[in-house]
C-alpha atoms as a printed R data frame, in Angstrom:
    type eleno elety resid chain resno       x       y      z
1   ATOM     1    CA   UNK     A     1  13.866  13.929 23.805
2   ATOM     2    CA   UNK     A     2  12.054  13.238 20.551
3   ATOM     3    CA   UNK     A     3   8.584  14.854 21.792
4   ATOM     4    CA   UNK     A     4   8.618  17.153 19.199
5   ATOM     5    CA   UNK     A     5   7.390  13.997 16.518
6   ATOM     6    CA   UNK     A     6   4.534  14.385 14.859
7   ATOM     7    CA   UNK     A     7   2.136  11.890 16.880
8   ATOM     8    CA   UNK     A     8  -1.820  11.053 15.614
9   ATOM     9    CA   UNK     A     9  -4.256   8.497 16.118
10  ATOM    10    CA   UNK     A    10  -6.218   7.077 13.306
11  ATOM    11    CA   UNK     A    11  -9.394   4.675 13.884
12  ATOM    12    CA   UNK     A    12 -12.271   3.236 12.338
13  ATOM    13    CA   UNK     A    13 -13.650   0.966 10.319
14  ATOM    14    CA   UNK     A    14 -11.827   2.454  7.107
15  ATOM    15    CA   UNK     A    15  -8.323   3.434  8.857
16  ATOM    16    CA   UNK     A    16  -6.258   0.504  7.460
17  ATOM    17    CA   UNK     A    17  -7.619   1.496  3.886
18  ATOM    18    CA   UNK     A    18  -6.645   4.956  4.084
19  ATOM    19    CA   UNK     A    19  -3.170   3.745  5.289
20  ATOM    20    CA   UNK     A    20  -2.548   0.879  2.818
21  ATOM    21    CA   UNK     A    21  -3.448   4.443  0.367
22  ATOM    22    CA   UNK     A    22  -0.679   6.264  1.580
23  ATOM    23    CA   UNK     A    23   1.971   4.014  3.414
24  ATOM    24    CA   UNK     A    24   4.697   2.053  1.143
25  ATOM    25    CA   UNK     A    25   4.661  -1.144  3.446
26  ATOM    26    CA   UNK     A    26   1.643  -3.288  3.402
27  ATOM    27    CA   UNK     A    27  -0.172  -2.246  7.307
28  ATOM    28    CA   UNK     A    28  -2.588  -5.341  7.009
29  ATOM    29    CA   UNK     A    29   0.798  -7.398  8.241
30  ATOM    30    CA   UNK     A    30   0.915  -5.554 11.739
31  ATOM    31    CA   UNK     A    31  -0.876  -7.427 14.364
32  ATOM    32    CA   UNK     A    32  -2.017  -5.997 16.871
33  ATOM    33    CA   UNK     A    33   0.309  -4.346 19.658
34  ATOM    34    CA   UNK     A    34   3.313  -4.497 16.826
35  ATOM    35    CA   UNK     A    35   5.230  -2.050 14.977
36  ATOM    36    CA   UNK     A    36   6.134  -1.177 11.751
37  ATOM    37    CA   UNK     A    37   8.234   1.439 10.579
38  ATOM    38    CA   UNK     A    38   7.432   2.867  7.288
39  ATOM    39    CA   UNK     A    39   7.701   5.903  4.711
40  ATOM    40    CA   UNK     A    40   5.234   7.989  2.932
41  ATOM    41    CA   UNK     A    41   5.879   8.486 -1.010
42  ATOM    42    CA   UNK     A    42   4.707  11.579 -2.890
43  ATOM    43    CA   UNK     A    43   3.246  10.996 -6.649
44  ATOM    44    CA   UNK     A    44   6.859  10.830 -8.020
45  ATOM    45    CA   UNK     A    45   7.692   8.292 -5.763
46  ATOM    46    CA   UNK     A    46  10.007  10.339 -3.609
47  ATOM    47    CA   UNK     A    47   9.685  10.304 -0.024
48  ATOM    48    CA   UNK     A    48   7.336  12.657  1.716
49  ATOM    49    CA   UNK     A    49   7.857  11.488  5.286
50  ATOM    50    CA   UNK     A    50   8.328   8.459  7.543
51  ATOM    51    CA   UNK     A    51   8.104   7.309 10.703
52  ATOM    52    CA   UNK     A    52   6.625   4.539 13.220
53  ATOM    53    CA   UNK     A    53   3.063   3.080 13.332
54  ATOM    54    CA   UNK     A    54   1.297   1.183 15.798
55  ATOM    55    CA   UNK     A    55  -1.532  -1.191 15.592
56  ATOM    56    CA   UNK     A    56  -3.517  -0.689 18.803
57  ATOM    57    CA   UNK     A    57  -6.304  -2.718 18.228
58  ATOM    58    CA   UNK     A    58  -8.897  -3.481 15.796
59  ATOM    59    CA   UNK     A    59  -9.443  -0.327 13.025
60  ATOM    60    CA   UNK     A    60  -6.869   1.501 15.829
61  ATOM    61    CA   UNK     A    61  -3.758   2.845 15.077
62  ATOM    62    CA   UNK     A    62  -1.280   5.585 16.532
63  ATOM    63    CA   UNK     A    63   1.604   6.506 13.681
64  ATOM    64    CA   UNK     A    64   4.483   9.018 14.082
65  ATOM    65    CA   UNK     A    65   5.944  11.524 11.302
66  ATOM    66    CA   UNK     A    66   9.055  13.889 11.358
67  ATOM    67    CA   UNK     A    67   8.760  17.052 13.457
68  ATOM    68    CA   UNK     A    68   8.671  19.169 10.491
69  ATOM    69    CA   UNK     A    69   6.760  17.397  8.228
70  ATOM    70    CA   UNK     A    70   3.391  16.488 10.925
71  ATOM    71    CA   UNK     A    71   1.149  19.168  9.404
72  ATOM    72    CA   UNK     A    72   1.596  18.446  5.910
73  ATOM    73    CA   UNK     A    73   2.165  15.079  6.426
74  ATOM    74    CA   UNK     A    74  -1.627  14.521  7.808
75  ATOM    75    CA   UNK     A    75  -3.016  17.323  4.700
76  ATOM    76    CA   UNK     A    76  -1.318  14.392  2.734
77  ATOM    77    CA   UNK     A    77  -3.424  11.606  3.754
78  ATOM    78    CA   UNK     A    78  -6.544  13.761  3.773
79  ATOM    79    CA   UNK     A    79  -5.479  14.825  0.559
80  ATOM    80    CA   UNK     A    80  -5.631  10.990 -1.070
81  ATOM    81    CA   UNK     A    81  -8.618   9.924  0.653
82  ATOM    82    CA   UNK     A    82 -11.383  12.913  0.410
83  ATOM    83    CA   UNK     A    83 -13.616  11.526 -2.662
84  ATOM    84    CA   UNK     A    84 -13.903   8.031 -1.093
85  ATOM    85    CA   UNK     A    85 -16.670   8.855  1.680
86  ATOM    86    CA   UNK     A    86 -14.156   6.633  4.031
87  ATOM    87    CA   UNK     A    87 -15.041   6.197  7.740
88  ATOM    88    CA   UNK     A    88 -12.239   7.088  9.985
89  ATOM    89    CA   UNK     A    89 -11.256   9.741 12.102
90  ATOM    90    CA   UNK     A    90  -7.726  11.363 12.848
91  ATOM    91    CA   UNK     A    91  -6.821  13.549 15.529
92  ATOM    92    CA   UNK     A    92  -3.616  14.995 16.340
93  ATOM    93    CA   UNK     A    93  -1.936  14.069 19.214
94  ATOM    94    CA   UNK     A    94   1.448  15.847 19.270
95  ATOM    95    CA   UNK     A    95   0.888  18.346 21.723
96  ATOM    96    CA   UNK     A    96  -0.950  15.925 24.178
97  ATOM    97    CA   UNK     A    97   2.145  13.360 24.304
98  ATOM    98    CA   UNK     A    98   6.159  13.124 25.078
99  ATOM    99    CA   UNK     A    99   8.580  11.196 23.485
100 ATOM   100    CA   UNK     A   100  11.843   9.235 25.128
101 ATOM   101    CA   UNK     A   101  13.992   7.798 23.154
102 ATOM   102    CA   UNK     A   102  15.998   5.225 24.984
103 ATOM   103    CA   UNK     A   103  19.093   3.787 22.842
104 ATOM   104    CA   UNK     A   104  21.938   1.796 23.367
105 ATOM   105    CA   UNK     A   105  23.735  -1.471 24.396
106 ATOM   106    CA   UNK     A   106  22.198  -1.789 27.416
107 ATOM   107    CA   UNK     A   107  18.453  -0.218 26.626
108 ATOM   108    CA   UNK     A   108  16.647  -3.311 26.956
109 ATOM   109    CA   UNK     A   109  18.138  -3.848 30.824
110 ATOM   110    CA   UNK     A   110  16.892  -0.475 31.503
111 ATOM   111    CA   UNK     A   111  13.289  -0.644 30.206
112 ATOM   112    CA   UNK     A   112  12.864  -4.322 31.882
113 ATOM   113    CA   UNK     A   113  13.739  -2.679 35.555
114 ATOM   114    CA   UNK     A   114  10.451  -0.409 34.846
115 ATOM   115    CA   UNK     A   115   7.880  -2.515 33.030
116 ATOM   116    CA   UNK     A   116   6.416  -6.474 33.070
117 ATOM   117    CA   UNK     A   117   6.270  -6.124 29.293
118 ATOM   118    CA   UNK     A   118   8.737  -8.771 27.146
119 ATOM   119    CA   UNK     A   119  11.471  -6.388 25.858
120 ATOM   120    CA   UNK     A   120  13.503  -9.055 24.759
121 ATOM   121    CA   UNK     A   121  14.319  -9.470 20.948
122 ATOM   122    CA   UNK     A   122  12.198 -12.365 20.969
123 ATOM   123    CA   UNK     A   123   8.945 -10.252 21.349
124 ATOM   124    CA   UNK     A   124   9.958  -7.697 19.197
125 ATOM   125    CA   UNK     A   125  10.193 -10.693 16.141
126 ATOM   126    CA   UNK     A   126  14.336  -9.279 16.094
């Protein structure tokens, strides 16, 4: 059970540019419906927090941070992008979803007994 992640949605038409502020890997390389998993740095370069962020669609994306970390984690990027007027909107979505974390040799035979979705390596670009 990993539902205790930080979970938020971020969307708009400046969302990637307040990412690409705070994220260390470039987040105009996810295409849509792909992951990337990624770290925050603070102003010395050390890391502030990581985690996994998804590109729903078009100015849409849902990102995880570390359970104890979510809070500040989110001050952080409102923090680096408050002077810029940017147009995008975060909410937090922690409370509202669950996590499973399903690991393993044999993970992959599991998930494609419950969904139509590709879960081979293939789609995942592995």
């Amino acid at each position: 059970d990993a539902s205790t992640l930080g979970k938020f949605r971020i969307w708009g038409p400046d969302a990637l540019k307040a990412l690409q502020r705070v994220y260390v890997s470039d987040m105009s390389r996810v295409s849509d419906a792909k992951i990337r998993y990624s770290a925050m740095c603070n102003d010395d370069g050390c890391i502030l927090d990581d985690g996994v962020l998804v590109k729903r669609g078009e100015n849409d994306y849902y990102f995880t941070t570390s359970t104890a970390r979510a809070g500040a984690t989110v001050e952080w990027i409102r923090y680096h992008t408050r002077y810029d007027g940017w147009n995008f909107n975060m909410v937090n979505l922690t409370d509202a979803f669950g996590v499973i974390n399903l690991a393993g040799p044999n993970a992959r035979k599991v998930l494609a007994k419950v969904t139509d979705a590709d879960v081979s390596n293939d789609a995942f670009g592995v």
